[in-house]
N, C-alpha and C positions, 0 to 999 in steps of 0.2 A: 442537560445543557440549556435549553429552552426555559427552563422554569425560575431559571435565574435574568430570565429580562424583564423588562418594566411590564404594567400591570397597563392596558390602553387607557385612556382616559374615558369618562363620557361623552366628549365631541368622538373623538376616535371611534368610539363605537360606533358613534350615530353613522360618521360618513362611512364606516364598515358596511351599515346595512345597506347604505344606499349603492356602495359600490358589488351589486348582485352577478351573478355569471361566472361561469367557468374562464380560469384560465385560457388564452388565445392558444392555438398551435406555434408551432413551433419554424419560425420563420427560416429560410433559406439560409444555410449557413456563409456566414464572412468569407472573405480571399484569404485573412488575414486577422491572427488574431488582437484583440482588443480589451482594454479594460472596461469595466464598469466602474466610475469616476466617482459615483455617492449612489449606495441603496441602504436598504433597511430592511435586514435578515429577520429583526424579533417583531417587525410590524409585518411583515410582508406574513408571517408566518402567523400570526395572532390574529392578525384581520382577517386576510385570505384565504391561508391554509398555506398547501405546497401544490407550485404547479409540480402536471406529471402527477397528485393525488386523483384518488376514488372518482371518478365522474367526470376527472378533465380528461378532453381529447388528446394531449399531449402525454399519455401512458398512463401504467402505474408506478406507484412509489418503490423506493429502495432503501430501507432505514431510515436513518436520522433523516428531518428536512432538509439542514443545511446541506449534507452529501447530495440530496435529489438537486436543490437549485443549483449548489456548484455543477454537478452530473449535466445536468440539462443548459444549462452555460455555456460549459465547452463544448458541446457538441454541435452548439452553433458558431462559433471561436471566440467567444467570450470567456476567456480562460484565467483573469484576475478579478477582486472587484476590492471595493473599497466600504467598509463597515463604519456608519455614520452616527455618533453618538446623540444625543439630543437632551441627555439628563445624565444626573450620577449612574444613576442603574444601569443604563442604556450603555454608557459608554465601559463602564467595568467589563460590562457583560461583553461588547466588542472588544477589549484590549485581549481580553483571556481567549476568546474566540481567535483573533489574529494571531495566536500564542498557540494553536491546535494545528489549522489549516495553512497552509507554506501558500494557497491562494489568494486568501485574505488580508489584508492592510484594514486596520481602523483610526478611526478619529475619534475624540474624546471633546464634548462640547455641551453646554446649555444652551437650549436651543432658544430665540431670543424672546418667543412666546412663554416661555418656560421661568426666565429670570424674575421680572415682576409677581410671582404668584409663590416664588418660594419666600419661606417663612425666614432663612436664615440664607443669602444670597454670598456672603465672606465664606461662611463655614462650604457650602458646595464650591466655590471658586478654587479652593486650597484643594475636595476632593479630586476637580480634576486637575488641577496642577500636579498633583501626586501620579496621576496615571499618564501626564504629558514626556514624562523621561522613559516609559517603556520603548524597547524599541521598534517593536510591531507597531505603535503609534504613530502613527507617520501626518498628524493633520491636528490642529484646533479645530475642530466646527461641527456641527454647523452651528458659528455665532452670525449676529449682525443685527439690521433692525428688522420689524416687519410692524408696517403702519398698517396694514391690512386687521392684524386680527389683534391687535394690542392698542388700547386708546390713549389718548393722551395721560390719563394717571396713571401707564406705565410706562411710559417711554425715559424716563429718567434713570428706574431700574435696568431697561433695557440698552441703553447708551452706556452705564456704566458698567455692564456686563461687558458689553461688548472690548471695550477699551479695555477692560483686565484680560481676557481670550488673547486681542492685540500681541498685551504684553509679555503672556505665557508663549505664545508662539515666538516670538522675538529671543527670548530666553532660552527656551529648547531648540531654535532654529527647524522649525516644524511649518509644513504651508500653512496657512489661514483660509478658512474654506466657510464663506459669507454666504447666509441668506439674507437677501434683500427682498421685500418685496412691497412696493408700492415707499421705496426708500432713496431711490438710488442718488440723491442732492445729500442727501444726511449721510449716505454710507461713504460717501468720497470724502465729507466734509469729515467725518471722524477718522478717516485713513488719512489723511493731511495731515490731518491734526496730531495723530498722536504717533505717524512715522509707518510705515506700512513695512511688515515681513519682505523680508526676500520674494516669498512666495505669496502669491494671493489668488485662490480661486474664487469667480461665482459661481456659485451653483445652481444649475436650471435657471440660467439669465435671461430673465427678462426684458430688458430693454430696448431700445431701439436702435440703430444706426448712428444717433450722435451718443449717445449712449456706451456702446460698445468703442466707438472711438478713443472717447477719454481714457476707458477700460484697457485699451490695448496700446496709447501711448505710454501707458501709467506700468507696462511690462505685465497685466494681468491676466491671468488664465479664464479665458471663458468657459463654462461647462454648458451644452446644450443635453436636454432632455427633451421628453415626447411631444411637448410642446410646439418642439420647430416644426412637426409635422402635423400638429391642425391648421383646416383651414382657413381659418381668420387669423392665422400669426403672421402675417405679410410683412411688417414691421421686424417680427424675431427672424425671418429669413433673408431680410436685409442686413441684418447685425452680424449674422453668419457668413455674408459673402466677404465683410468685408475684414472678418477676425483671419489672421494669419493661422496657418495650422498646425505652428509650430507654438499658438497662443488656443487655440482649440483642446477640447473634450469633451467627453457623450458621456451619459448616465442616466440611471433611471427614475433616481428619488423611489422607487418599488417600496409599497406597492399603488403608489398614486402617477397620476403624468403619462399613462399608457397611452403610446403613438397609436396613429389613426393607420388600419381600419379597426383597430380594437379600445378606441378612447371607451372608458367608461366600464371597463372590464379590469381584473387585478392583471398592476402588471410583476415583469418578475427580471433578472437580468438576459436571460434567453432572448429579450423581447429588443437588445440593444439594435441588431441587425435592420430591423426596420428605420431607427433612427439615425445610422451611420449611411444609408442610402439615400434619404432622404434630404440627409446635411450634403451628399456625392451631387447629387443632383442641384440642388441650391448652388451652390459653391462653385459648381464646374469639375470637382476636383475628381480626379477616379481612383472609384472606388479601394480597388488594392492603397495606391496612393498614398491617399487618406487613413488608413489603417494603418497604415505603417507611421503615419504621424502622430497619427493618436496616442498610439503605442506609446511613441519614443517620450511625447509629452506627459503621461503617464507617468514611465519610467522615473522622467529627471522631476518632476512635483514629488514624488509621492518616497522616491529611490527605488531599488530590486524588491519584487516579492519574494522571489526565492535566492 
């Protein structure tokens, strides 16, 4: 199964090595189970390894990886998650995986680092068009912009990536599930612009309080990851009090974004528990609550996993 996902790249590597350490334990299980909103099974696995392997505190393994991460999931109540494509390979490899596991949901998408660099940007748009009508598919993305790691001689390729994703989701009737990052004037300004899905998630939002505002008059689904839980995100846990929780979601982006006390360690979906506490706390909301919102928002973005 594994040996059919994407190949890492050479940043991927690099930030592999630097991300050193075993897997964290295995945090206090939920009231209440939850999804994982966006991870990444063939990276978490390629970088990391599997938590719950050889030398992590959190056990040993039990066959294939993906069973140990689903295994080790639920047992904190993390009991869905959502398989996040980022390339042709990527997302193939997730549709036919969501096609195995009755827990799995995937999304199918170029991921917006990813568009300027391919050689033939039509001919990949049509592959994942093609895998957008599966019905284990349940999301475009992750499209959108990212001014961070993409400069100006791609952002053309990257906006018109995006705007085709748009349109496929529109056509499938599929959420739209945006990375944004160091974007967020340009991202509203192409969702304007060219009519925004029914559905629209961000994912692992970054922004601030006027930010999320716009975001959440606009009907769109915030996704909070490990982020809201370092210390200098004061601003993203502003954004979080004031996102409804019926416009709320957690995920982990895995195996990057590990909540604090284990920032800087691989993370894995097991590890959502700490993030949904941490959003309880922010928020006001309690805990059980909260779960059960998450949940249901889940549900109605993504539809039933089983």
């Amino acid at each position: 199964m594994l040996a059919a996902m994407s190949e890492p790249t050479e940043s991927r590597r690099q930030r592999a090595a630097r991300r050193a350490g075993e897997f964290p334990p295995a945090p206090e299980p939920l009231p209440s189970p939850v999804p994982d909103s966006h991870t990444h099974l063939d990276i978490t696995v390629a970088e990391a390894g599997t938590p719950g392997g050889a030398g992590s505190s959190a056990g040993q393994p039990a066959g294939d990886p993906v069973d140990a991460i689903l295994d080790l999931a639920a047992s904190v109540g993390v009991d869905r998650l959502v398989q996040v494509g980022v390339d042709v390979a990527s997302s193939r490899w997730g549709a036919e995986l969501a096609g195995r596991y009755p827990a799995v949901l995937a999304t199918v998408a170029l991921h917006p680092n990813e568009a300027p660099r391919l050689p033939d940007l039509d001919e990949a748009l049509r592959e994942i068009e093609a895998l957008a009508g599966h019905d284990r598919v349940r999301g475009i993305g992750e499209t959108g912009l990212d001014h961070f790691r993409t400069g100006d001689e791609g952002r053309a390729a990257q906006e018109e990536s995006f705007r085709a994703h748009i349109a496929i989701a529109k056509r499938y009737g599929k959420a739209l599930v945006i990375h944004d990052r160091d974007a967020h004037a340009d991202v509203l300004r192409v969702l304007d612009s060219e009519g925004a899905p029914d559905t629209v998630v961000l994912h692992c939002f970054s922004g601030d309080a006027d930010f999320a505002a716009e975001c959440v008059r606009r009907g769109y689904v915030l996704s909070f990851a490990g982020t809201v839980t370092f210390a200098s995100a004061h601003a993203l846990r502003e954004a979080a009090k004031l996102t409804p929780t019926d416009q709320m979601l957690v995920e982990t982006d895995a195996p990057y974004l590990t909540p604090t006390p284990h920032r800087g360690r691989p993370n894995a979906s097991y590890l959502i528990p700490l993030t949904m506490r941490s959003l309880a706390e922010t928020t006001g909301v309690d805990l059980a609550e909260l779960c059960a919102a998450v949940s249901a928002t889940g549900e109605r973005v993504f539809g039933p996993w089983r």
